[in-house]
C-alpha positions in Angstrom: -6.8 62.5 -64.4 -4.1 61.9 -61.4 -1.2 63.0 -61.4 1.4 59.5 -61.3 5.0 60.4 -59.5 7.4 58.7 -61.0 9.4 55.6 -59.1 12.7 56.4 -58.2 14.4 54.4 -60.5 13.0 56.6 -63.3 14.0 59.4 -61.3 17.6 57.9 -61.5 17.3 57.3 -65.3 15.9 60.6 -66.0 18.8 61.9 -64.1 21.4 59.7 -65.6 20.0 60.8 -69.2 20.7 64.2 -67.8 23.7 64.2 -67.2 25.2 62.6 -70.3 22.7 65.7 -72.2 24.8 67.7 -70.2 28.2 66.3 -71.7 26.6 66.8 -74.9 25.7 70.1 -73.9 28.9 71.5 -73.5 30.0 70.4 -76.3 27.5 72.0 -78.7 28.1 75.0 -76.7 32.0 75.3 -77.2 30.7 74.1 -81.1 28.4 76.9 -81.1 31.0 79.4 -79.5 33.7 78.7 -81.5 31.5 79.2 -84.9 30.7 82.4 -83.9 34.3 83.7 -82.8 34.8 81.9 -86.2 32.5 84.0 -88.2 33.9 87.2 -85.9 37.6 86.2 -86.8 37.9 85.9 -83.5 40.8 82.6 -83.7 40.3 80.8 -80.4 42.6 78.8 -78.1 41.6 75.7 -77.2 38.8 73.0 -77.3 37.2 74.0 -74.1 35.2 76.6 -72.3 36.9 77.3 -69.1 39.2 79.7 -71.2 36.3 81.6 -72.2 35.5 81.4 -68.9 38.3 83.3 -67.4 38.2 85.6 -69.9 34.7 86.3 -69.0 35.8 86.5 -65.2 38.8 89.0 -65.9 36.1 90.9 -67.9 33.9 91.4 -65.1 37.0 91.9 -62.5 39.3 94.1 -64.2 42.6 94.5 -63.6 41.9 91.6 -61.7 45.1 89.4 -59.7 46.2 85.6 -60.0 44.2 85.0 -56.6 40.9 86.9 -57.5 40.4 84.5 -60.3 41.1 81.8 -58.1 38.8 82.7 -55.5 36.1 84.1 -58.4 36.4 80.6 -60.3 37.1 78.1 -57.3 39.7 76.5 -59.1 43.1 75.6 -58.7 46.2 78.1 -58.6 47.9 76.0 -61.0 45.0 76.3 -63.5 44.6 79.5 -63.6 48.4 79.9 -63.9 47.9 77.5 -67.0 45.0 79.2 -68.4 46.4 82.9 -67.7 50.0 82.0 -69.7 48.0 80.5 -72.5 45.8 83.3 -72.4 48.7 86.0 -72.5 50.6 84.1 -75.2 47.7 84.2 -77.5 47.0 88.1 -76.9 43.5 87.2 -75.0 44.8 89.2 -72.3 47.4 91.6 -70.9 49.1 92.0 -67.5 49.8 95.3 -65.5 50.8 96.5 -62.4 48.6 99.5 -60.4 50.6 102.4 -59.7 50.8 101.9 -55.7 51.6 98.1 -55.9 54.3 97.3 -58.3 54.8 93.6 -56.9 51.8 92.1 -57.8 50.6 91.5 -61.5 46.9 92.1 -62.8 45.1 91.0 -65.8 43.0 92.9 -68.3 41.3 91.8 -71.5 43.0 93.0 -75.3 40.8 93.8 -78.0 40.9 90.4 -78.6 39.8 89.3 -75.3 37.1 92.1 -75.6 35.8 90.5 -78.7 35.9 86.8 -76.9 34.1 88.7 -73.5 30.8 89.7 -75.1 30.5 87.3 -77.5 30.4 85.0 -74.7 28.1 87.3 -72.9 25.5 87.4 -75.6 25.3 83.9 -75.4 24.8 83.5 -71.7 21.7 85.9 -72.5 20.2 84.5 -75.0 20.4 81.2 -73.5 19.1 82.7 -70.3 16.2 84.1 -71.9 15.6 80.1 -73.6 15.7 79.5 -69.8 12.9 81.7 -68.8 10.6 81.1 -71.2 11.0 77.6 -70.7 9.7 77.9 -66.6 7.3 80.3 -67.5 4.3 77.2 -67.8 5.5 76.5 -64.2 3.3 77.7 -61.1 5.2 79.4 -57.7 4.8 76.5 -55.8 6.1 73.8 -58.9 9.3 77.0 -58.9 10.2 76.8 -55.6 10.4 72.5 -55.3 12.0 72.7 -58.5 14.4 75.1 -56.4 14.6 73.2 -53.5 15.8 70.1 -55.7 18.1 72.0 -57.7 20.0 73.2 -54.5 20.2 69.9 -53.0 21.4 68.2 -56.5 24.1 70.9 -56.6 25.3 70.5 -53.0 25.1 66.6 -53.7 27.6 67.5 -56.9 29.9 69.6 -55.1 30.4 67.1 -52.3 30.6 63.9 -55.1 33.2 65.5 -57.6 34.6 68.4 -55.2 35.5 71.9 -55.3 36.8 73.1 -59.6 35.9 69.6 -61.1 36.7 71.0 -65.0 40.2 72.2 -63.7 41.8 70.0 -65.4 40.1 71.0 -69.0 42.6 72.9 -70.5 45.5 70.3 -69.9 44.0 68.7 -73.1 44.8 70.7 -75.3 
């Protein structure tokens, strides 16, 4: 049997169907997220992810400053400024100053933020894992077009919708 490549319009509708999968993606994750912190008694902030995302980077950074998460998250100073405040007003995270630089301000995760941090991180792995099984049935050569497409869709996205497209996420709540 041959294989039949599909017309570019289906491409187009398969990527269209994508994309809104991807919306609904998101939010089963924060869904998913926020039933675990939930079941944890772990009382989140907001009805988004890039909170949890920041905590995740201060996690991996810490004491981390204003501009590392910046320049770790490519988004905007103001956003981070937003997130941050929430983020210390609900005892996510803490600020300090290191011993030989008393002007500038760091952040490290509470408890709290701790508990937030790897529940996040178990997540990312199991749904990493989901990930690798699923290309497993693909050969080297299928990989490595899939990979070329995947960096050329990305670079496409970042020119369409620009550099920290969900900044403005946590302006909703």
């Amino acid at each position: 049997m041959e294989f039949l490549y599909p017309s570019k319009r289906h491409l187009y509708e398969q990527y269209i169907k994508m994309l809104h999968l991807n919306e609904l993606y998101t939010e089963h994750e924060i869904d998913m997220f926020r039933q675990q912190a939930r079941e944890q008694q772990i009382d989140m902030l907001s009805n988004n992810i890039t909170s949890v995302h920041v905590i995740d980077c201060i996690g991996d950074f810490e004491p981390i400053n204003h501009t590392g998460i910046v320049k770790k998250m490519d988004l905007s100073k103001a956003s981070i400024t937003n997130i941050c405040s929430k983020l210390l007003e609900t005892d996510f995270i803490m600020r300090s100053q290191l011993n030989n630089n008393r002007k500038e301000i760091y952040f490290s995760l509470t408890d709290k933020g701790r508990l937030v941090y790897h529940l996040h991180k178990k997540l990312h792995q199991e749904k990493e894992e989901s990930f690798y099984r699923f290309i497993e049935s693909y050969s080297e050569y299928e990989l490595q077009t899939i990979g070329k497409f995947m960096s050329d869709l990305l670079v496409r996205a970042e020119e369409d919708y620009g550099r920290g497209a969900g900044e403005n996420d946590d302006l909703k709540d």
